[in-house]
C-alpha positions as CSV (number, residue, x, y, z in Angstrom):
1,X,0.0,0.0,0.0
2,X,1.7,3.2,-1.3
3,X,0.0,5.9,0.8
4,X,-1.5,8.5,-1.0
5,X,0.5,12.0,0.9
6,X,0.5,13.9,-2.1
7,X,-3.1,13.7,-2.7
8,X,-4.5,13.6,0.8
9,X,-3.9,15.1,4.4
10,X,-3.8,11.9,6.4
11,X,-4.9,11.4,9.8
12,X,-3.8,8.8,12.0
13,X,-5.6,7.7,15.4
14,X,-4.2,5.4,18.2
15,X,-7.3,5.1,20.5
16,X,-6.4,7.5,23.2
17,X,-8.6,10.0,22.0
18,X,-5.9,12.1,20.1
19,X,-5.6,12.8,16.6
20,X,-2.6,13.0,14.6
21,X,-1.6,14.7,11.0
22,X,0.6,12.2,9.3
23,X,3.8,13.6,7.5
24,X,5.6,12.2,4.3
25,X,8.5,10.9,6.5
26,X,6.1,9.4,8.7
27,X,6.4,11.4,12.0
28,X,3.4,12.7,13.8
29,X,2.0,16.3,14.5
30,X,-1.0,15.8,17.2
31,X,-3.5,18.2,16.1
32,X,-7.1,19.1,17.7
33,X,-9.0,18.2,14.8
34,X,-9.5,16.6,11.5
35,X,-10.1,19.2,8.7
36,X,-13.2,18.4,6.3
37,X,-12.7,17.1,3.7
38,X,-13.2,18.8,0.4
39,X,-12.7,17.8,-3.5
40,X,-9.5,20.0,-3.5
41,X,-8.1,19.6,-0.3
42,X,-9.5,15.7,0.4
43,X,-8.6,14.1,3.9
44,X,-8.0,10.4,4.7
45,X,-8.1,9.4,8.3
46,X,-6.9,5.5,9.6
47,X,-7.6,4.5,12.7
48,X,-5.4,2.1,14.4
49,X,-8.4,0.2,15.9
50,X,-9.3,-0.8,12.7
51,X,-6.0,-2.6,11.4
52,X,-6.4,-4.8,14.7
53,X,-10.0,-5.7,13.5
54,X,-8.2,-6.7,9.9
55,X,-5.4,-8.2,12.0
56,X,-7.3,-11.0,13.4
57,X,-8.9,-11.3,10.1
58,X,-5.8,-11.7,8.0
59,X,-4.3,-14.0,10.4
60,X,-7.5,-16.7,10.7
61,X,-7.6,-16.2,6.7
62,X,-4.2,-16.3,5.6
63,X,-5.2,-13.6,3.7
64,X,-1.1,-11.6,2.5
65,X,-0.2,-8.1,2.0
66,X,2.4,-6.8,0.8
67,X,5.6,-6.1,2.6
68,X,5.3,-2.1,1.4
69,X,2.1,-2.5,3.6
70,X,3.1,-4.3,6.4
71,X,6.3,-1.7,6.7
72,X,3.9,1.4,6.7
73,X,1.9,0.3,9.3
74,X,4.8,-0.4,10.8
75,X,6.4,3.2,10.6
76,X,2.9,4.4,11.2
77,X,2.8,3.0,15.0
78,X,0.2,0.2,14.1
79,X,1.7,-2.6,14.6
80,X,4.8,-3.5,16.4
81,X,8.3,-4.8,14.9
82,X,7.7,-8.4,15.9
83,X,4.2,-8.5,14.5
84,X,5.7,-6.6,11.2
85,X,8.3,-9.8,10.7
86,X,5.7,-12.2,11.4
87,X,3.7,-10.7,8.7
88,X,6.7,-10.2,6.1
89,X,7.5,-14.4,7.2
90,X,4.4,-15.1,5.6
């Protein structure tokens, strides 16, 4: 998964209530809120909470992504360096 930062401000959440603008070079800037999204300045938010949901999913499915995806989510914060070489094992 090649994530999209030229075309959209991405938003990252962790579950503690926080909300955070993802950069190019992956680091975080907590903000207080998610701008709207509009057709020329369009917003993409991922929620952390929702990858463990498609965790459990893609384990009891052997369902495979692609290392490029299982590296961003690592860099991201979403899942955690052992989990990212269990899933680039596969």
């Amino acid at each position: 998964m090649k994530i999209p930062f030229e075309k959209y401000t991405i938003y990252v959440t962790f579950g503690d209530d926080k909300i955070y603008e993802l950069k190019e070079d992956f680091s975080k800037e907590l903000v207080s809120e998610i701008k709207v999204s509009t057709p020329k300045n369009p917003t993409l938010v991922l929620h952390k909470q929702q990858l463990d949901y498609a965790k459990a999913f893609y384990k009891e499915n052997s369902i495979k992504l692609d290392k490029e995806t299982w590296n961003n989510y690592y860099k991201i914060g979403f899942i955690t360096l052992d989990e990212l070489k269990e899933f680039n094992e596969k």
